[in-house]
C-alpha positions in Angstrom: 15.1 140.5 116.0 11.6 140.1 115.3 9.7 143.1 114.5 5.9 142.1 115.3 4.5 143.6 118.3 1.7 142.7 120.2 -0.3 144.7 122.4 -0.2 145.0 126.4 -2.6 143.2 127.8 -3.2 141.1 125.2 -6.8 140.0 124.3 -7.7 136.0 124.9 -8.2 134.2 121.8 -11.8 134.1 122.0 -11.9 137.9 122.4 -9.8 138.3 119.6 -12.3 135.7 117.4 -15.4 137.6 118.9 -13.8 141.0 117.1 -12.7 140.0 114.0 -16.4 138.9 113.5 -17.8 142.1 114.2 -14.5 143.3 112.0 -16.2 140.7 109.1 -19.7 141.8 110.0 -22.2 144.6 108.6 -22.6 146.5 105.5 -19.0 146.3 104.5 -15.7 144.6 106.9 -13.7 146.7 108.6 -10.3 146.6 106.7 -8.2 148.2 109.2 -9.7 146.2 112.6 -8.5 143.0 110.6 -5.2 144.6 109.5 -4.2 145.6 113.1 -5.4 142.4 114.9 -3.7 140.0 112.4 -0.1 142.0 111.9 0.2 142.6 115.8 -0.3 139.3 116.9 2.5 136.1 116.6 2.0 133.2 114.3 0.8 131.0 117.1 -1.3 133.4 118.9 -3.4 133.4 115.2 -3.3 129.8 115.2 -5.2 130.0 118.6 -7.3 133.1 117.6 -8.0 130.6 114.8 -9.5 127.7 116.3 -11.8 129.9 118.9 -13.2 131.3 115.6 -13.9 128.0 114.3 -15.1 127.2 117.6 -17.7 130.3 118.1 -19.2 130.9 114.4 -18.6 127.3 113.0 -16.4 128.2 110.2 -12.8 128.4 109.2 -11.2 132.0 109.7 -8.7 131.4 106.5 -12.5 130.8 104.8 -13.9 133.8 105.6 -10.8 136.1 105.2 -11.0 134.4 101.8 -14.5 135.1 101.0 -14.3 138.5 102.4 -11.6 140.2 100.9 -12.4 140.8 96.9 -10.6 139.2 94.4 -9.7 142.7 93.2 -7.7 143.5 96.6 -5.1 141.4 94.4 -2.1 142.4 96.8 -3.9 142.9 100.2 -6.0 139.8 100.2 -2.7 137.4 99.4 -0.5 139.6 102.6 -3.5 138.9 105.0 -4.0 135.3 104.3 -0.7 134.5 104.3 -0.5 136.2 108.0 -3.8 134.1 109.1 -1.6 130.8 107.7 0.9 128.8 109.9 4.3 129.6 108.9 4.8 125.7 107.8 1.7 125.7 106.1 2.2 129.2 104.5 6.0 127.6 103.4 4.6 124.7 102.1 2.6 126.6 99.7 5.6 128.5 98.7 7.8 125.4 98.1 4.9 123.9 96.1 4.5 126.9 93.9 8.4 127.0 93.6 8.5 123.6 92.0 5.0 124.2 89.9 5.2 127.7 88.6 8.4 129.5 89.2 10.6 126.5 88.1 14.9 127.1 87.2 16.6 129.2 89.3 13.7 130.5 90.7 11.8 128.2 92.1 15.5 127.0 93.1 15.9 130.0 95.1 12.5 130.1 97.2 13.5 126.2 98.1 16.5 127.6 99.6 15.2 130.1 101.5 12.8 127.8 102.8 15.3 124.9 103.6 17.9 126.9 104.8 16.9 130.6 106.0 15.0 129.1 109.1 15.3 126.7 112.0 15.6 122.8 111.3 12.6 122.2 113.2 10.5 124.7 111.3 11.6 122.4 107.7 10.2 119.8 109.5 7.1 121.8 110.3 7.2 122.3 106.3 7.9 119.2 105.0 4.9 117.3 107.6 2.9 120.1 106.2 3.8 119.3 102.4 3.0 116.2 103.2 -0.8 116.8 104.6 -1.8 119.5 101.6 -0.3 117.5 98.0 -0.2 114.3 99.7 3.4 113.7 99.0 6.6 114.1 100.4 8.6 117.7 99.6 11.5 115.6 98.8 9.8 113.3 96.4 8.1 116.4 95.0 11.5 117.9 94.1 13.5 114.3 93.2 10.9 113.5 90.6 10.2 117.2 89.0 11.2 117.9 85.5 11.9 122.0 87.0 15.1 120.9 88.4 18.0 119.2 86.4 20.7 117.6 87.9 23.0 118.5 89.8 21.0 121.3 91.1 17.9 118.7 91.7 20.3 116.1 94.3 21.5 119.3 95.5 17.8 120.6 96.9 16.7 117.4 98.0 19.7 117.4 100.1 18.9 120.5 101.5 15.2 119.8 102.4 16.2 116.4 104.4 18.6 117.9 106.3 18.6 117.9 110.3 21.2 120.3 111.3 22.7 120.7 114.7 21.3 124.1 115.6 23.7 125.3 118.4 26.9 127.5 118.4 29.6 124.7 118.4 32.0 124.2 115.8 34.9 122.3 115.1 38.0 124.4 114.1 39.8 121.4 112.6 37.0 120.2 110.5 36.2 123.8 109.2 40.0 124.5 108.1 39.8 121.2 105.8 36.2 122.1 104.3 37.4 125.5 103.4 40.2 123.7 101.3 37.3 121.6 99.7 35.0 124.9 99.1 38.5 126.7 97.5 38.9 123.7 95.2 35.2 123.9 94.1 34.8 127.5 93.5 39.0 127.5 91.5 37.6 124.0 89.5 34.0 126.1 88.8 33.0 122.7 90.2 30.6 124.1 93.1 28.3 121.0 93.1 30.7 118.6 93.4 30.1 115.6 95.9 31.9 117.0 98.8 30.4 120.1 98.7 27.2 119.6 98.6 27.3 117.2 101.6 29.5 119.8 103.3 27.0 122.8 102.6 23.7 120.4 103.1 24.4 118.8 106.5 27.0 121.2 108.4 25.5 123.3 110.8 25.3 126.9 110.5 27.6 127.6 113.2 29.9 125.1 111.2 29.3 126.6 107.7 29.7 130.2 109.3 33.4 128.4 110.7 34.3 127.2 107.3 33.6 131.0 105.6 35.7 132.4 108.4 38.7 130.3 107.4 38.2 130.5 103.8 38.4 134.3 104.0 41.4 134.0 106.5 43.2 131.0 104.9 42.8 132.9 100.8 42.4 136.7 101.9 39.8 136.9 100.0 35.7 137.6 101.4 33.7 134.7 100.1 32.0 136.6 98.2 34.3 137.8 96.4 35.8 134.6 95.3 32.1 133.1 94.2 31.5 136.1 91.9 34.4 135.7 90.0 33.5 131.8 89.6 32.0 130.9 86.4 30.2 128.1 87.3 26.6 128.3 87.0 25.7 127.5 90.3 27.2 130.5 92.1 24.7 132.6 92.4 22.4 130.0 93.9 25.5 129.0 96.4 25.9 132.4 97.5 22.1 132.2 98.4 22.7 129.3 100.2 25.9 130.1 102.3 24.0 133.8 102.6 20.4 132.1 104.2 22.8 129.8 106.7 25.2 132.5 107.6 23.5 135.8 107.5 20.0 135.2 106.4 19.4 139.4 106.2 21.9 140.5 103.8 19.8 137.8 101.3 16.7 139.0 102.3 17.3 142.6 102.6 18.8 142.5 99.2 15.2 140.4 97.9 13.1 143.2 99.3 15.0 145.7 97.5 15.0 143.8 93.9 11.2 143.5 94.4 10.5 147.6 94.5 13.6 148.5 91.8 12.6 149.4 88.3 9.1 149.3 86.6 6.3 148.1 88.8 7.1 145.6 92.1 7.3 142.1 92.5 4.1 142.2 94.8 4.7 138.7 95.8 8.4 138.5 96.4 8.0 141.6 98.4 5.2 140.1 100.4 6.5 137.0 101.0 9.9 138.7 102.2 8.3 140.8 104.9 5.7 138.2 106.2 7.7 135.4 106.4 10.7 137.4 107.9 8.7 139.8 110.3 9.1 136.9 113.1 12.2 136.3 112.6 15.1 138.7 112.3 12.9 141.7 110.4 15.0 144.2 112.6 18.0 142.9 111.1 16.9 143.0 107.8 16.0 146.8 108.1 19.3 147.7 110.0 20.9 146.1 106.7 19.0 147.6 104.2 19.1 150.8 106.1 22.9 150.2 105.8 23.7 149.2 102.5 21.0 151.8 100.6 20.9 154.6 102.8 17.8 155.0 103.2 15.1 153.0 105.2 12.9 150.1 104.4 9.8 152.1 105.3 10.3 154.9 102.8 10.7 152.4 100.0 7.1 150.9 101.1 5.3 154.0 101.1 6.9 155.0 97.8 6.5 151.7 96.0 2.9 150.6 97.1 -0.1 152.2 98.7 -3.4 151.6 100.6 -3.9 148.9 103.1 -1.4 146.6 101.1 1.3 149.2 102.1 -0.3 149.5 105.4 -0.4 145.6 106.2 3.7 145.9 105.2 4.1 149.2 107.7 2.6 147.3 110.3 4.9 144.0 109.8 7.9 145.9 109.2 7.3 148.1 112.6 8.6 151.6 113.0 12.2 152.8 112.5 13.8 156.3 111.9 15.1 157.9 108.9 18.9 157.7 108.5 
């Protein structure tokens, strides 16, 4: 599902250090080196190319990409050192510009894609790496911000502390009576109600996927069908929520687009979407988006940005034919 590739032998670490210095060094750096190193290598094969940088020149790579890179490559310098980050780290600098800048819905939204649209144990990667940067807990960050208001605020606090069982079970019975309870919220407009929000925030995915099935079985009606017609205003950001759990590429496929439609692009909404999903299910995303605009997530790159910002994106996206 992921769409990084790596080459075949791979380099070690410290051969991989030892070039992007020579890519760094010299009259001017060698763009293009440092693009095709960093986007075909995985998140913890960086994190190792990392420390034998540190280790051979005595500095930190995220330091020199930073000093390197102009301020005015304003879309290409934030892609690469997002790539040369940890994924916790690079999510905990998302969460904390979620709560400090975006704010509302926003800022809302980017919490749930971070709490929900990945593993359990990568929000605990996050949340210990909140914890080292702002020197604070993500939890408390979020409980005690004035961006939130409650309900919404319990709500993502809920959804950062929560464990879930990652496996495939689920129990029939138990998703048959939280459909009834989801039914009841989204007829009452009532979607952050008590027992939904403990339903939605500590069920597994497999379970949550279970309790859509039987909603849409037990009503005859698609899920989202019945949350777009609910007036509460919480239903968009549900639909995000059961979206990340269930199928985390419809969401993100549908993010990528909004970030290229209209006047200008979302530079950082469309980065963030294909960095942070490239290692994760980025196949999936394009076999979506291929589906549901006809036409492919490449060809809206090279028509909506250009140079080595769209070529970092070509690289992370990986190839895929026309439809």
């Amino acid at each position: 599902m992921a769409s990084i590739t790596v080459p075949h032998p791979l380099p070690s670490p410290t051969e991989d250090a030892k070039s992007l210095w020579k890519a760094f060094d010299g009259m001017g750096k060698d763009d293009n080196a440092i693009k095709e190193l960093l986007c075909h290598r995985t998140s913890a094969q960086i994190s190792q190319i990392a420390r034998a940088y540190e280790d051979l020149h005595k500095e930190k790579l995220m330091d020199r990409i930073d000093k390197e890179f102009s301020f005015l490559q304003i879309h290409s310098k934030p892609a690469i050192m997002q790539l040369a980050m940890s994924p916790a780290e690079r999510d905990a600098k998302w969460a904390y510009k979620a709560i400090k800048e975006k704010k509302g819905e926003r800022g809302a939204l980017m919490i749930i894609e971070i709490a929900c649209g990945s593993s359990p144990d990568h929000l605990i990667a996050v949340r210990k790496a909140y914890s080292t940067l702002y020197s604070r807990s993500l939890e408390e960050e979020i409980a005690f911000s004035s961006a939130f208001k409650e309900p919404l605020r319990e709500f993502l606090v809920q959804l950062v502390t929560s464990y879930r069982y990652n496996g495939d079970n689920a129990d029939e019975s138990s998703a048959q009576s939280e459909a009834a309870i989801l039914y009841n919220g989204i007829q009452a407009n009532h979607l952050l109600q008590d027992q939904v929000m403990r339903m939605i925030s500590l069920r597994s995915k497999s379970q949550v996927k279970a309790t859509i099935q039987h909603y849409e079985k037990e009503y005859g009606k698609t899920f989202e069908e019945e949350i777009a017609a609910c007036t509460s205003p919480f239903s968009d950001l549900m639909k995000v929520v059961i979206r990340c759990l269930v199928s985390p590429e419809k969401h993100f496929a549908e993010v990528i687009r909004a970030s290229m439609e209209g006047l200008g692009t979302d530079e950082d909404a469309l980065t963030r979407g294909v960095v942070s999903r490239a290692e994760i299910d980025m196949e999936l995303i394009k076999e979506e988006y291929k589906r549901r605009y006809k036409v492919t997530l490449t060809h809206d790159v090279k028509e909506d940005t250009s140079g080595l910002y769209m070529d970092i994106l070509l690289a992370l996206i990986g190839p895929e034919k026309e439809p």
